[in-house]
C-alpha positions in Angstrom: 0.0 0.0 0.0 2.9 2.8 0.7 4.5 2.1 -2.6 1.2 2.8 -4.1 0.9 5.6 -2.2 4.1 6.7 -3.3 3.8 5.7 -6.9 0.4 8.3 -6.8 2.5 10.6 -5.4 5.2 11.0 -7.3 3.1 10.8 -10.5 1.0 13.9 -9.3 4.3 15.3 -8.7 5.5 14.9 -12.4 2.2 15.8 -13.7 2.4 19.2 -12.0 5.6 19.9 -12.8 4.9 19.4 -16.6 1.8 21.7 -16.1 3.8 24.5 -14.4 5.4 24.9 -17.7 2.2 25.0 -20.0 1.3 28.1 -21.9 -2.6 28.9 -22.2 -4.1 30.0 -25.2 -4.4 33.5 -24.3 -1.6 34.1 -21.9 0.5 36.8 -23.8 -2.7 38.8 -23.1 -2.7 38.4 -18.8 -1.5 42.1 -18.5 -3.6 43.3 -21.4 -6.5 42.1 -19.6 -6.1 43.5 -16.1 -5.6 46.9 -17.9 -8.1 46.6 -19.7 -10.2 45.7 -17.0 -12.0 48.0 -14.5 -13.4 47.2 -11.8 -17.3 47.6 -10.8 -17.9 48.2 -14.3 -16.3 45.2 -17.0 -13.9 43.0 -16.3 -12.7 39.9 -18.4 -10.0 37.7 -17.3 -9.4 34.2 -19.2 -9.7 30.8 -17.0 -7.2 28.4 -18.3 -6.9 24.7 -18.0 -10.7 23.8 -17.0 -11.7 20.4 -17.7 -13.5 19.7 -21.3 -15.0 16.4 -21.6 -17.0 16.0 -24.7 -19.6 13.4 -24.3 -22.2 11.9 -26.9 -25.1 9.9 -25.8 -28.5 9.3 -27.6 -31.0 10.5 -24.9 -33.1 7.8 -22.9 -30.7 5.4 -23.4 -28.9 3.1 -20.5 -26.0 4.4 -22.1 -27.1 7.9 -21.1 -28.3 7.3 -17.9 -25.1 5.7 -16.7 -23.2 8.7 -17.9 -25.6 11.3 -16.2 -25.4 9.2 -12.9 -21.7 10.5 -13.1 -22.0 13.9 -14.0 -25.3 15.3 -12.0 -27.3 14.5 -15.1 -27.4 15.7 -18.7 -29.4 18.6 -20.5 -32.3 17.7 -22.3 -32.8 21.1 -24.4 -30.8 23.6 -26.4 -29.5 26.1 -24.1 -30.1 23.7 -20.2 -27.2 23.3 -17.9 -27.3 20.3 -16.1 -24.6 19.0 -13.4 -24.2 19.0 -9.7 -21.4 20.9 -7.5 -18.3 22.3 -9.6 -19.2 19.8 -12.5 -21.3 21.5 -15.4 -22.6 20.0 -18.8 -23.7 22.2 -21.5 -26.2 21.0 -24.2 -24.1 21.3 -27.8 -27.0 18.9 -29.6 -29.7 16.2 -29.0 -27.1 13.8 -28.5 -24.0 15.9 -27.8 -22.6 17.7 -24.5 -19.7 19.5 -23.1 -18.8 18.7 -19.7 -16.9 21.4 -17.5 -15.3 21.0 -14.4 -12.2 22.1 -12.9 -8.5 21.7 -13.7 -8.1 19.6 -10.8 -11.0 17.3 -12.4 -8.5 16.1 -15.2 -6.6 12.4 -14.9 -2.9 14.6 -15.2 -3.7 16.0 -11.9 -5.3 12.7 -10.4 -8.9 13.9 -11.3 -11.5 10.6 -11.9 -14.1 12.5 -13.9 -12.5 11.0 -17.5 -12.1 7.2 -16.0 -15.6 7.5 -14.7 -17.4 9.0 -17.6 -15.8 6.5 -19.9 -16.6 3.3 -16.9 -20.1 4.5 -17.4 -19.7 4.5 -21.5 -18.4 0.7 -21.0 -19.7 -1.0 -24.6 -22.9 1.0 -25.1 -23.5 3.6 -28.3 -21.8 7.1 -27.5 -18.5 8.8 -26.7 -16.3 10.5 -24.2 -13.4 12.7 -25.5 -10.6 15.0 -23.7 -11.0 18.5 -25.0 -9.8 20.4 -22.5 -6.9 21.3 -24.9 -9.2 22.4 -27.7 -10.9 25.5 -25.9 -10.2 28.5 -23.7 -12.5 30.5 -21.4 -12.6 33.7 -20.9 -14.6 35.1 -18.1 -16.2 38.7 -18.8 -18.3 40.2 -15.5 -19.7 43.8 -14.3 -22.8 45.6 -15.1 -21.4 46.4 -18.9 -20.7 43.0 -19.8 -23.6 42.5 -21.9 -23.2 45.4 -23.3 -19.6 44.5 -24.8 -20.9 41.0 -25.9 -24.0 42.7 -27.4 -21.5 44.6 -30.1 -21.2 41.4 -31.8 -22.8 38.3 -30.6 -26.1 37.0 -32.5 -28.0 36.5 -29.6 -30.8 38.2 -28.2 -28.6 38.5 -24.8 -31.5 41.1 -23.2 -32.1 39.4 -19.3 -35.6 38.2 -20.1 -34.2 36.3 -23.0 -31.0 34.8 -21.9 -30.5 33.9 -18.3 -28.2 33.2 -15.8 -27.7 29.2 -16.1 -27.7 28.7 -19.8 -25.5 28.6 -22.7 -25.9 28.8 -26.7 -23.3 28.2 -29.1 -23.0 31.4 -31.0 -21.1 34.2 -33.3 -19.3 36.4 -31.1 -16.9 38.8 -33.1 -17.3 36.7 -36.3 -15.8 33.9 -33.9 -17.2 30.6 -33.0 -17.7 30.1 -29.6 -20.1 29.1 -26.4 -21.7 31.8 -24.6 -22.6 30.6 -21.1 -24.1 33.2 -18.7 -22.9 32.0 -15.2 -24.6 35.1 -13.4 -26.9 38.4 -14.1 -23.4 40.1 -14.9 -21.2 37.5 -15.6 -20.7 35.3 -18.5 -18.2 32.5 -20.0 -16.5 32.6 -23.5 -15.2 29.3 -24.6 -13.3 29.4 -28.2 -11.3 27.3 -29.0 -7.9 27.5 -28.8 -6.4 28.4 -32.2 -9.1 31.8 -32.2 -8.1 32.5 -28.5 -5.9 35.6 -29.9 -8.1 37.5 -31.9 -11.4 37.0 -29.6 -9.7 38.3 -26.3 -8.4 41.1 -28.4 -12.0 41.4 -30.0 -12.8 41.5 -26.4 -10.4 44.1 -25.4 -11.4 46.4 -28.1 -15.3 46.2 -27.3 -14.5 46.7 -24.0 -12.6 50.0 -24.0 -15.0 52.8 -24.5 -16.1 51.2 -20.5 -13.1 50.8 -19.2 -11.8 54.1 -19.9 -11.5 55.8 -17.0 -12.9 59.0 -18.5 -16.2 56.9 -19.2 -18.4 57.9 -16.2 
């Protein structure tokens, strides 16, 4: 039993020493962010390394069932957020989900989420694939959040319309991306990676005429 333990240990070890020296999509643009940022009024920051699990699954199947045992449950309608504590799937399709949870969820850091999820798949009809490499998010919050997103995003993003605790894949700055509304003022951006760049600099730009300090 202690040389398992020790064998765990020294494999977290390793794994955290190769993810001390990974670079997130968007991280040239840290500083550009906090000074673009001001508080009470917009801020957007970006949330690297989350867990990305995409999941397929024809609804009402065991197959299902078994998988939404694991995660809190699964959405049944474009738009529904299902999950339970710190463990989030979003609805991409009638058969297709993302799963989010945190960094510390993934098997590199000793999460279980990915060995559960695909235990559940076992032999039935679906899929469970890492992505957590394939996307970014960016976190945008204050009172002028929406009204940054709302200079290009193709959603009706008014309050009575969108609400806290769902998400749409949509257009936002001619970019593909999912548009999760966490709170009344706070909202998740996840591109993926390779149009991290030019979306957190979209972001920056929209941004500014808030941020400004002159801006009362």
């Amino acid at each position: 039993m202690a040389e398992t333990a020790t064998s765990h240990t020294s494999a977290r070890n390793h794994a955290e020493k190769d993810l001390a020296v990974r670079t997130s999509p968007a991280s040239h643009l840290l500083e550009a962010f906090a000074a673009g940022s001001l508080a009470g009024t917009v801020e957007l920051a970006e949330l690297p390394y989350l867990t990305l699990l995409g999941v397929r699954a024809a609804a009402g199947t065991e197959t299902a069932d078994r998988l939404a045992s694991v995660t809190g449950g699964l959405p049944a309608a474009s738009g529904e957020i299902r999950g339970s504590g710190e463990t989030s799937v979003l609805w991409l399709g009638p058969a297709e989900f993302l799963v989010v949870a945190p960094a510390e969820a993934h098997e590199s850091l000793g999460g279980a989420l990915i060995q559960a999820l695909q235990s559940a798949l076992a032999d039935g009809e679906g899929q469970v694939v890492d992505l957590s490499a394939n996307r970014t998010t960016f976190e945008l919050t204050g009172p002028r959040a929406r009204a940054v997103l709302e200079k290009g995003c193709s959603l009706d993003l008014h309050p009575r319309e969108f609400k806290a605790g769902t998400a749409f894949s949509t257009m936002i700055g001619n970019i593909p991306a999912i548009l999760w509304k966490t709170g009344e003022e706070s909202f998740r951006v996840l591109p993926r990676a390779s149009f991290a760049d030019f979306l957190g600099r979209w972001l920056l730009d929209a941004m500014r005429e808030y941020a400004s300090a002159e801006v009362p």
